[in-house]
Backbone bond lengths (Angstrom), bond angles and torsions (degrees), N, CA, C in turn:
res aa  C-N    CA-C-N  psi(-1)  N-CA   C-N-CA  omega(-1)  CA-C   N-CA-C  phi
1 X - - - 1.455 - - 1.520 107.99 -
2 X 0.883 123.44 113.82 1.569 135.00 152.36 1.518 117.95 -42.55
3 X 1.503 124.16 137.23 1.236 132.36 -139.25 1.679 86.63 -135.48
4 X 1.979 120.56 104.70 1.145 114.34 -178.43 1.155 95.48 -113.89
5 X 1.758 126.19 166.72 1.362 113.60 172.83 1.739 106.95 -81.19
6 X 0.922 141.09 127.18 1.635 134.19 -175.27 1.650 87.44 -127.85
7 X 2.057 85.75 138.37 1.254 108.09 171.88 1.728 104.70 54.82
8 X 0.757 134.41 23.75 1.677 141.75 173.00 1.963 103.07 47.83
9 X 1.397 99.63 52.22 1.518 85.70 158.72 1.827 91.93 -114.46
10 X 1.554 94.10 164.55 1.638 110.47 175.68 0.872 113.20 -68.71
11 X 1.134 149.40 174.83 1.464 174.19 117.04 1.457 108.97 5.14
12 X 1.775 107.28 -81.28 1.158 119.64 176.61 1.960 123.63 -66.10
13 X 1.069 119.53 2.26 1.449 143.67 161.36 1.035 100.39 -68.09
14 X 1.531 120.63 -87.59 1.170 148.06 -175.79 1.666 108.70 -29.01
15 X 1.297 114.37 -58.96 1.081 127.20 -177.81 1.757 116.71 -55.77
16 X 1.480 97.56 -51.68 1.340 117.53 171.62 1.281 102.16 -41.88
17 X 1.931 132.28 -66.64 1.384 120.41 -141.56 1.530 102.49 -101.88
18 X 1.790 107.43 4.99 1.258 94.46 170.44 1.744 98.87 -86.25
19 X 0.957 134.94 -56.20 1.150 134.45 177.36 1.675 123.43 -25.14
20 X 1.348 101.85 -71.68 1.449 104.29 136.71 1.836 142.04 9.48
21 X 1.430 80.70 -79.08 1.919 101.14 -178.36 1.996 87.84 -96.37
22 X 0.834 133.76 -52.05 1.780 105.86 168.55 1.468 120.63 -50.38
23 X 1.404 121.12 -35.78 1.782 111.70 173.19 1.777 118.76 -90.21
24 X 1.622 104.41 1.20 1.651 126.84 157.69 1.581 111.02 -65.66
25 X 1.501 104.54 -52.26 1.549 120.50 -171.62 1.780 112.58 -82.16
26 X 0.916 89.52 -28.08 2.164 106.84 173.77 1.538 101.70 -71.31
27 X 1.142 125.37 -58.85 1.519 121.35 -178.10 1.330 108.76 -68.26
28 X 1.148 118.78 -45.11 1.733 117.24 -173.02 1.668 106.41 -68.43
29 X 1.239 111.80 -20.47 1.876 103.75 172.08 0.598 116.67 -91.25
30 X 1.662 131.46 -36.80 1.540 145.78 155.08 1.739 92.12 128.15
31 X 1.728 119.44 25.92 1.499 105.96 169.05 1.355 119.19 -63.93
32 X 1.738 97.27 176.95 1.154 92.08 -175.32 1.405 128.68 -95.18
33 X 1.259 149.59 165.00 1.439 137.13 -134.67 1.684 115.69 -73.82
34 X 1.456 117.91 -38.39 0.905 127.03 154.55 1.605 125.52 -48.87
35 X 1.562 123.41 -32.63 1.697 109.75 176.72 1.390 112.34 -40.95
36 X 1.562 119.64 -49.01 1.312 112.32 -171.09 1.615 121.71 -37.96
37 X 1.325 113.41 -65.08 1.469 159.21 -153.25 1.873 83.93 -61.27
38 X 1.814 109.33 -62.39 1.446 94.57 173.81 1.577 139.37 -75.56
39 X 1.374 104.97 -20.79 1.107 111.81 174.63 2.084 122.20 -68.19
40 X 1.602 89.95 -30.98 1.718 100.52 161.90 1.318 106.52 -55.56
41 X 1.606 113.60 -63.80 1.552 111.45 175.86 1.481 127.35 -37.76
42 X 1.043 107.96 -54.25 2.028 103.82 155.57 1.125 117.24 -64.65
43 X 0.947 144.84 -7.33 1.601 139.04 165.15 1.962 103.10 -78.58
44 X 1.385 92.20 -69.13 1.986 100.47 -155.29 1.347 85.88 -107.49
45 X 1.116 145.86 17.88 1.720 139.13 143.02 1.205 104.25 52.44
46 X 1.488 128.53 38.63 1.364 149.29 107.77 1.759 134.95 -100.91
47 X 1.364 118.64 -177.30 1.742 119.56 174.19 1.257 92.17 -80.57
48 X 1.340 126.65 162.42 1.528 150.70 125.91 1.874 107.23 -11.03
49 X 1.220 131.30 141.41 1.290 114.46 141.00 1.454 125.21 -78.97
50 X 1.330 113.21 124.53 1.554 92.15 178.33 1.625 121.65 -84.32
51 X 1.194 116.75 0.42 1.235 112.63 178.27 1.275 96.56 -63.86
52 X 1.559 139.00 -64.26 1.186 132.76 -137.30 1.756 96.56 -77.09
53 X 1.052 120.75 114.84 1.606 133.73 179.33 1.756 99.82 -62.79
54 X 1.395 109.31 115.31 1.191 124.27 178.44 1.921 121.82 -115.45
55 X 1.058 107.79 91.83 1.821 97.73 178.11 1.429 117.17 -89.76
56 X 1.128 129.24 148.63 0.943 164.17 -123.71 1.748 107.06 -100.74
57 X 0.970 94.10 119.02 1.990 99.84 -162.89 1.438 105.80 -125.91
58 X 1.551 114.82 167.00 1.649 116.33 174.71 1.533 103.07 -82.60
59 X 1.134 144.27 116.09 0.637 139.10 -178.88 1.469 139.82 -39.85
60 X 1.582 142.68 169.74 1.360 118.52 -164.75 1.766 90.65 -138.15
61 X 1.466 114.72 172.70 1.356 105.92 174.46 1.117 121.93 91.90
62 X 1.680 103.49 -147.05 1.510 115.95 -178.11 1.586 97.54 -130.93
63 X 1.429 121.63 25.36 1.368 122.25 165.22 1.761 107.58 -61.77
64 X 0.729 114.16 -60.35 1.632 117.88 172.71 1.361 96.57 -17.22
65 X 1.364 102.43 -72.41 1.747 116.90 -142.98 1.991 83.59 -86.15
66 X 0.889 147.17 8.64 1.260 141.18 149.00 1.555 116.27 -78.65
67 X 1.261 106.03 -35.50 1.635 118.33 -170.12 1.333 109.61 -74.18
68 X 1.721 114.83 -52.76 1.217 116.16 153.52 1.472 136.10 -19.86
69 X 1.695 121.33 -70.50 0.672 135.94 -153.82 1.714 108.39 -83.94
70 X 1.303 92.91 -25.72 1.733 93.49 174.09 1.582 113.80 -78.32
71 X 1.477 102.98 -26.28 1.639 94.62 179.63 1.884 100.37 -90.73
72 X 1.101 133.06 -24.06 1.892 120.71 129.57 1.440 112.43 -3.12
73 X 1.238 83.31 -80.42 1.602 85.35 -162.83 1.828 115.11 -67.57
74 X 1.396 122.16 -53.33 1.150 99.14 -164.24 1.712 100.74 -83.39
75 X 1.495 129.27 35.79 1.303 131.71 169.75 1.848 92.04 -90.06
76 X 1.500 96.05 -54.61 1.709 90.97 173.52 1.373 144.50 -57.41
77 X 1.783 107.09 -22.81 1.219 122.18 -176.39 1.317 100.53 -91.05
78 X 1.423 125.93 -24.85 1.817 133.21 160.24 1.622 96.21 -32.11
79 X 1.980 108.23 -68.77 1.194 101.83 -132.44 2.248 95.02 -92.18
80 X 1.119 85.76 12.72 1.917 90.07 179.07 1.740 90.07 -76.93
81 X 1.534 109.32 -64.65 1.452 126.89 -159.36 1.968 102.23 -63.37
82 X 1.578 128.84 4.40 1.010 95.61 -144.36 1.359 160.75 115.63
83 X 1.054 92.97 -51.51 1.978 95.89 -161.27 2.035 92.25 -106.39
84 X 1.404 87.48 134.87 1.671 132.53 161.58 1.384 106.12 -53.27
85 X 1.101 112.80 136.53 1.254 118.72 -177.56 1.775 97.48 -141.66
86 X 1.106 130.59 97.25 1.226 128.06 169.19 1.523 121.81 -79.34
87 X 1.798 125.08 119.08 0.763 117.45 -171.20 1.888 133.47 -84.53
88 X 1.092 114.17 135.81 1.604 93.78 -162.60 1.567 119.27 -65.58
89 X 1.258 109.33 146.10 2.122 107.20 -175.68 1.168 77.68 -117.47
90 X 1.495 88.63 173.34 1.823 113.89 -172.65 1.403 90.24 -83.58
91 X 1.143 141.68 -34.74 1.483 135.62 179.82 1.707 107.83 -36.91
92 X 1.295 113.74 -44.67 1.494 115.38 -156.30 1.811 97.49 -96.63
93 X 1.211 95.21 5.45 1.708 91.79 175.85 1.419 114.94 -99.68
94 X 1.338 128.32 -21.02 1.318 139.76 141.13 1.622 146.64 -82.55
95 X 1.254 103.69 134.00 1.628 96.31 165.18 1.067 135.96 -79.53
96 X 1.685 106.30 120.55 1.708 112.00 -165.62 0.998 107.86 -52.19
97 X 1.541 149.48 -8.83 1.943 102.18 174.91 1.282 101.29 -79.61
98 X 1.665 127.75 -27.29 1.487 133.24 -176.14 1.461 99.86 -47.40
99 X 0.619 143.44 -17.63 1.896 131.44 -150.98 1.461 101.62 -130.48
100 X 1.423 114.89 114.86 1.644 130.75 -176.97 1.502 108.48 -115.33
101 X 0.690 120.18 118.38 1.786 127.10 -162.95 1.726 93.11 -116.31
């Protein structure tokens, strides 16, 4: 991906609030800690720094509509190749004697 300045934020901004709204979008699905970290890597075709302490924001932009579209796609390239994807229910997140209905 090619790296333009849009809307006049920097680079390292940019980088920041995407990072940001990917570890916003990681907690709210319940991924795992690392999605963020790779999904930056397909964006800015480097890791995260971890020094720079980054918390976790709603995201801004068209990150959404990027995030979307990639889990689009590899939902489709799932179902070209094959492969099952079972989706998780709240059933399988508890242990049945815990749960009184």
């Amino acid at each position: 991906m090619q790296w333009h300045d849009v809307d006049g934020v920097p680079r390292e901004e940019a980088e920041r609030r995407t990072l940001s709204g990917l570890l916003w979008f990681a907690n709210a699905r319940g991924y795992k800690p690392g999605w963020a970290s790779v999904k930056f890597k397909a964006l800015f075709g480097k890791w995260p720094d971890r020094e720079k302490g980054v918390d976790a924001e709603a995201p801004v932009g068209g990150l959404m509509n990027w995030v979307t579209r990639e889990q689009l796609a590899y939902a489709a390239e799932c179902r070209r190749l094959g492969i099952v994807r079972r989706p998780k229910v709240a059933r399988d997140l508890f242990n049945h004697d815990e749960v009184r209905l």
